[in-house]
C-alpha positions in Angstrom: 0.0 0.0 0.0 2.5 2.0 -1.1 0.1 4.9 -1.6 0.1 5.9 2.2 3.8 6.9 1.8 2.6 9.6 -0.1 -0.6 10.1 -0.1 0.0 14.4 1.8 2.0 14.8 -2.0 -0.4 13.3 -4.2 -3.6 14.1 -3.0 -5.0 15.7 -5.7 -3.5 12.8 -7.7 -5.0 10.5 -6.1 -8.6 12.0 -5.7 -8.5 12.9 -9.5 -7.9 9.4 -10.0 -10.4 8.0 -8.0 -13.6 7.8 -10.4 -11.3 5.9 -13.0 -10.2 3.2 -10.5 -14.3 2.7 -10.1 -16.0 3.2 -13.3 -15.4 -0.2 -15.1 -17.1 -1.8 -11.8 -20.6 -2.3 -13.6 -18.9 -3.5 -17.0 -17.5 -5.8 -14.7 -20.3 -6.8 -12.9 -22.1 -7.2 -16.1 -19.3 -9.1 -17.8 -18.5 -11.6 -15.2 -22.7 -12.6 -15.1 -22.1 -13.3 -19.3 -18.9 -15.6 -18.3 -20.8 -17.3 -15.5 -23.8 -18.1 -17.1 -21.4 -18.9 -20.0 -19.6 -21.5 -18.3 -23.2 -22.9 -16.7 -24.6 -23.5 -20.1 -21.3 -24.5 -22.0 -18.7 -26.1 -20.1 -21.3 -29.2 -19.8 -21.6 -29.2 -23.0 -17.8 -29.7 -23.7 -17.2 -32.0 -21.1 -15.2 -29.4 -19.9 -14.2 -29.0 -15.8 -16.3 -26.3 -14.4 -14.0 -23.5 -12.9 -14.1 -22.9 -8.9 -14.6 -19.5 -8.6 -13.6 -19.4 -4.8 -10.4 -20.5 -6.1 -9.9 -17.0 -7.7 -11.6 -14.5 -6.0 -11.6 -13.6 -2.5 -12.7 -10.7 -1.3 -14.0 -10.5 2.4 -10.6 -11.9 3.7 -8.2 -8.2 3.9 -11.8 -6.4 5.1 -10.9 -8.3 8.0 -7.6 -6.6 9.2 -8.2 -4.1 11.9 -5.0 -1.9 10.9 -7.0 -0.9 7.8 -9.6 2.2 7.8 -12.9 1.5 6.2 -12.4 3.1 3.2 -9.1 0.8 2.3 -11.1 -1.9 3.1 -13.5 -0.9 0.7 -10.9 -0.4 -1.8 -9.6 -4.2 -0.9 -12.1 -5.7 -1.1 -13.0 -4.2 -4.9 -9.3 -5.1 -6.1 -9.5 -8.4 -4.5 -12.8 -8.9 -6.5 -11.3 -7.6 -10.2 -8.0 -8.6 -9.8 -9.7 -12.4 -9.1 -12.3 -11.8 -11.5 -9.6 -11.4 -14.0 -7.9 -14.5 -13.0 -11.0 -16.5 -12.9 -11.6 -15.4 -17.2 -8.6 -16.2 -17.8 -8.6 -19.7 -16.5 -12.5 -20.0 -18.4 -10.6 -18.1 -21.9 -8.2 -20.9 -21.2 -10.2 -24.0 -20.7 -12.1 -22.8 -23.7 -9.3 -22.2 -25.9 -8.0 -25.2 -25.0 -10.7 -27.0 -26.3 -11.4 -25.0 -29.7 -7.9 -24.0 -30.2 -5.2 -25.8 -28.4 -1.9 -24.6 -30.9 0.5 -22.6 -29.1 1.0 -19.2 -30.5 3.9 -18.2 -33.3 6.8 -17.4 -31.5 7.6 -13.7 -32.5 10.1 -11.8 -30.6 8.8 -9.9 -27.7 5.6 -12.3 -26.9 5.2 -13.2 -24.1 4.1 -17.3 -24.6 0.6 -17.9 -22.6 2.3 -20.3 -19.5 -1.2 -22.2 -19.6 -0.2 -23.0 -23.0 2.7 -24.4 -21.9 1.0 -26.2 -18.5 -1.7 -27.4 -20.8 0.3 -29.2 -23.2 -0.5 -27.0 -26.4 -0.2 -28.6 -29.8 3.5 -26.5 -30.7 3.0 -23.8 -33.9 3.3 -24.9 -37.1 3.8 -28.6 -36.2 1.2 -30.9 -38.1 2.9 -34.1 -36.1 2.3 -32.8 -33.0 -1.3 -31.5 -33.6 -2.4 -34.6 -34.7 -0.5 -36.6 -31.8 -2.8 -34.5 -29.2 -6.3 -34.2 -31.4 -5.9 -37.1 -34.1 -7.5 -36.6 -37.4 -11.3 -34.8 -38.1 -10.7 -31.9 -39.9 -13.6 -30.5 -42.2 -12.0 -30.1 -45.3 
């Protein structure tokens, strides 16, 4: 909480800054009921694992440290709920793209490789050998 260090120089700063910290909240909100109800209706459908959202996003657990005031609980308690929101997509994305779309990315200098790829044991770019080792045959052509 590095902000407390200097919040007397960059008050302004920080209260200007405020609104844009909160706005995306109801996008948010909105976005992660499309994902849930997403995953409800297709993960089944796939076969796919469903993804444990308490494994992603906690949020009551910092609003209970009594050092904090009740406004940086507040604030706590909304980053722990994007910041694991975040984390829960991407581990949905990932399942997903898994299943649709499980071929590592081109290696181009400066990208960063997706580690799931890597954890989920991607088909490698470009290599028909190994596609068809992990998925077998079925194309549509």
């Amino acid at each position: 909480m590095d902000y407390r260090k200097l919040i007397t120089r960059r008050f302004w700063g920080h209260a200007m800054s405020f609104p844009f910290i909160w706005l995306p909240v109801f996008p948010i909100l909105l976005l992660d009921l499309c994902i849930e109800v997403y995953q409800q209706i297709c993960f089944p459908i796939y076969g796919l694992e469903m993804v444990k959202r308490s494994n992603y996003i906690q949020i009551r657990d910092r609003a209970k440290l009594r050092y904090l005031t009740g406004l940086e609980k507040i604030d706590c308690m909304y980053c722990g709920y994007v910041n694991g929101v975040l984390l829960y997509w991407k581990e949905v994305a990932g399942r997903t793209e898994k299943y649709w779309c499980g071929i590592m990315h081109a290696n181009k200098p400066g990208f960063q490789t997706h580690q799931d790829q890597l954890d989920k044991n991607y088909a490698r770019y470009d290599d028909e050998k190994d596609f068809q080792d992990k998925f077998g045959a079925g194309g549509s052509d």
